[in-house]
Phi, psi and omega in degrees: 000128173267155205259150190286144219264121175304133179297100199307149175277116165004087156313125180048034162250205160263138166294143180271349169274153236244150176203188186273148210297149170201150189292115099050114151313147167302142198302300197305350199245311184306310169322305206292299180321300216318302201296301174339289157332295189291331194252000160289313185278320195267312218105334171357119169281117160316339205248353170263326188291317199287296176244050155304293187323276180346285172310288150346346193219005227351090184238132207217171170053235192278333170275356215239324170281001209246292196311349206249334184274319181262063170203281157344315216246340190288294191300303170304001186241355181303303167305008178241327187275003204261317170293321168312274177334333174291297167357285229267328177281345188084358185221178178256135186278036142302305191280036177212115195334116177330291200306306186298343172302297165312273174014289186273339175266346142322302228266327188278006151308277202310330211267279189292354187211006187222176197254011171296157191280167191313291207287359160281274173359292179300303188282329179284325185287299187326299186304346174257310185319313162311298183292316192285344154191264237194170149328284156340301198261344140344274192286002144296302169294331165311302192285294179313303173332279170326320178283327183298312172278012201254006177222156191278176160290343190287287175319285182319324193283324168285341180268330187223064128256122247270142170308148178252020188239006192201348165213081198282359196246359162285318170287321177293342183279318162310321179273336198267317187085059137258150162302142157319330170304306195294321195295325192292303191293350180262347165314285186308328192259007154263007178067218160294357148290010216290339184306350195246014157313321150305318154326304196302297166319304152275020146266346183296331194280309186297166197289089171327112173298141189286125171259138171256178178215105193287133192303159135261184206082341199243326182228127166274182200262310181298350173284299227282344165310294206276318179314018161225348187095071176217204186206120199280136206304194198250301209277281193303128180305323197276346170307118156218141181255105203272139187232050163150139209131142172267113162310310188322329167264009140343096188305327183286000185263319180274353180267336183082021182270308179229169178250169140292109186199146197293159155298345182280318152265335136350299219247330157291312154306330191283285164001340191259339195278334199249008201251122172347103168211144185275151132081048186280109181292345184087011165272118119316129180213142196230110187282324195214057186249356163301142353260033150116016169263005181269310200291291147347296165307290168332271186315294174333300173303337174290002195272311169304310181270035199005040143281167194219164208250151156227116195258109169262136167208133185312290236290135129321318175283321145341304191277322185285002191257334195268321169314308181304327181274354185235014157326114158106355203226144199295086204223128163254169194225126196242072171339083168171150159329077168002327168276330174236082231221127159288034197268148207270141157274179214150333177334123163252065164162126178237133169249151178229060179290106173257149188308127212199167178325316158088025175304326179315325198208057178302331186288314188301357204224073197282009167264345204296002194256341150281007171255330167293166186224148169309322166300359167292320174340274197313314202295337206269323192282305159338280175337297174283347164294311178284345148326311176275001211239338194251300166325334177282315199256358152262027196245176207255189153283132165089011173270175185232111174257108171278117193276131146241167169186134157257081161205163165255354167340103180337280175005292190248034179230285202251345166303294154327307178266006182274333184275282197289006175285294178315299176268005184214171187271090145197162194239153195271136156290137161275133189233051133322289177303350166265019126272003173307108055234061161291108178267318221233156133080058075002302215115159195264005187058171038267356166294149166248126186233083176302170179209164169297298200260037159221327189210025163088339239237160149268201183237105196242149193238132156224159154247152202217116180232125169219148207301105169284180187290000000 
């Protein structure tokens, strides 16, 4: 009798064969792969993907913070863990199948930054390598893991980090796990501060507190402290720091009472409010407002100065997100391109939050700083030139338009607005004092530059420019 021919195995996929029984990950450890996954295969944002996963699964308390910590902390570290691995497989690590790849970079997370112990850290990742394709590619990761643990992160770093005595801002990028470009671009925008380049990097690693922003009129920032447990923010009057948790489930959130929103920028809206202007007729304009939380601040604010906001944004989906955040509140809402727009000019206050690298809030986001690329730069600083530029020519004369991006890339901070100084009548405001009681690590002005590691905040730039006759 001949025996039935077995089903050949998948190339450089998983395997199909039955192989010895092996345990599973653990839910908190499958979530973090999962997430790995989505944003290795889709592109995924991890700060969206992770707690969709969660809820969905109910994985809740101490694993959700574990899945949330190896998942986070896995993506943000990928340009340091990616070289180890190579070191330690003998190879460069393109040339080893994406899943074993998410893989090796869960365990070697867990190995070099967390206090689990090594031989779970190993054994649980081999054991999933093993249901996902074979013995073989098991014991392969058994063996990189294993070379990986037998040295610190310390250790790793001195053998493949760029001499720091002949390349300090290649070695400082390389130990914080940034692309080199980002670390060299926050070097030009601190200048003579260049010295807090470590600083700067490693706020990017730490975990960022969800800041809420209580609306006004509807709320004080000490009522929304206390309906949630929080602390009411250091800068911004409407700042509360929520200090654990998913806001999404907040009754004051789901009510529409505070939004989820940085201080920073909290401080880049009220600042468009507080900016000089004679004879403010009460047209507002939000130029650039999806998804609507600056555009919130704004209309809250507008109630009191009996003005009304008119928020433009292409994305349809967007726009229905600016709407759901300005409910109940004077807000028109306009469908269209920001550069090309049939809106009567007049304006006396423009916000320009324009769309940018989005290098400022790098904690929040933890793949973006490997997803982005320097060439994303021209396309993006063309786009804000033409933005601040269709905003300049909707102002009124004596009106004021504020440029913001949460990034500090010169390129699209003070280069942008040095172009529209050149090509247009307006002239700079200093808006250091519409941030007050913001003191000190401003900047030398007349521009404003937040930072992680000064002030808590991301690092959002404004400029406050206003339209001569």
């Amino acid at each position: 009798m001949t025996s039935k021919p077995q089903r050949p195995q998948r190339k450089g996929g998983p395997s199909q064969r039955k192989g010895p029984r092996r345990r599973p990950l653990d839910p908190a450890r499958r979530a973090a792969f999962d997430v790995l996954r989505a944003v290795s295969e889709r592109n995924a944002y991890a700060n969206l993907a992770l707690p969709a996963l969660l809820r969905e699964r109910g994985i809740a308390g101490r694993d959700a913070a574990f899945a949330t910590e190896l998942a986070y902390g896995t993506c943000r570290i990928l340009g340091l863990l990616d070289p180890i691995i190579g070191a330690a497989a003998g190879r460069s690590p393109e040339a080893i199948h994406p899943v074993l790849l998410d893989l090796l970079r869960l365990g070697s997370y867990q190995l070099l930054r967390t206090r689990v112990d090594a031989h779970a850290a190993v054994s649980t990742t081999v054991e999933q390598a093993g249901i996902e394709f074979d013995s073989a590619r098991a014991g392969f990761v058994n063996a990189v893991l294993r070379t990986i643990a037998d040295r610190d992160e310390r250790s790793w770093l001195t053998e493949l980090a760029p001499d720091p005595r002949a390349d300090p801002v290649g070695h400082a990028a390389f130990v914080h796990a940034h692309p080199r470009w980002i670390a060299q671009a926050f070097v030009d925008a601190l200048g003579s501060a260049a010295g807090e380049l470590d600083a700067v990097l490693a706020s990017d690693d730490e975990r960022p507190r969800v800041h809420l922003a209580a609306r006004p009129g509807v709320l004080t920032a000490a009522e929304l402290a206390d309906a949630v447990n929080g602390t009411v923010g250091r800068y911004s009057p409407y700042a509360v720091y929520l200090p654990s948790g998913d806001p999404g489930r907040l009754e004051s959130v789901r009510q529409g009472q505070a939004l989820v929103q940085d201080e920073g920028s909290q401080l880049v809206a009220r600042a468009l409010t507080l900016a000089p202007v004679e004879d403010d007729t009460g047209r507002w304009l939000d130029l650039c407002a999806g998804p609507g939380g600056k555009t919130a601040l704004l209309a809250g604010l507008s109630v009191a100065a009996g003005a009304r906001v008119t928020a433009v944004e292409p994305s349809q989906h967007r726009a229905d997100l600016v709407a759901d955040n300005t409910r109940g509140l004077p807000v028109d809402i306009v469908r269209g391109d920001g550069r090309h727009t049939d809106l009567e000019p007049g304006f006396d206050r423009v916000l320009v939050d324009a769309p940018c690298t989005g290098l400022g809030a790098l904690r929040r986001r933890p793949e973006a700083r490997w997803r982005r690329l320097p060439t994303d730069v021209p396309t993006l600083t063309k786009l804000q030139r033409e933005l601040l530029a269709a905003a300049i020519a909707l102002t009124r004369p004596g009106g004021v338009v504020f440029y913001a991006t949460c990034s500090p890339h010169l390129a699209e901070t003070v280069g942008v607005v040095g172009d529209a100084l050149r090509r247009h009548p307006v002239h700079t405001v200093d808006a250091r004092p519409l941030f007050e009681p913001v003191a000190t690590g401003l900047g030398e002005g007349p521009y404003v530059q937040l930072w992680p590691h000064r002030h808590g905040t991301d690092a959002m730039f404004a400029a406050a420019l206003q339209r001569r006759a």
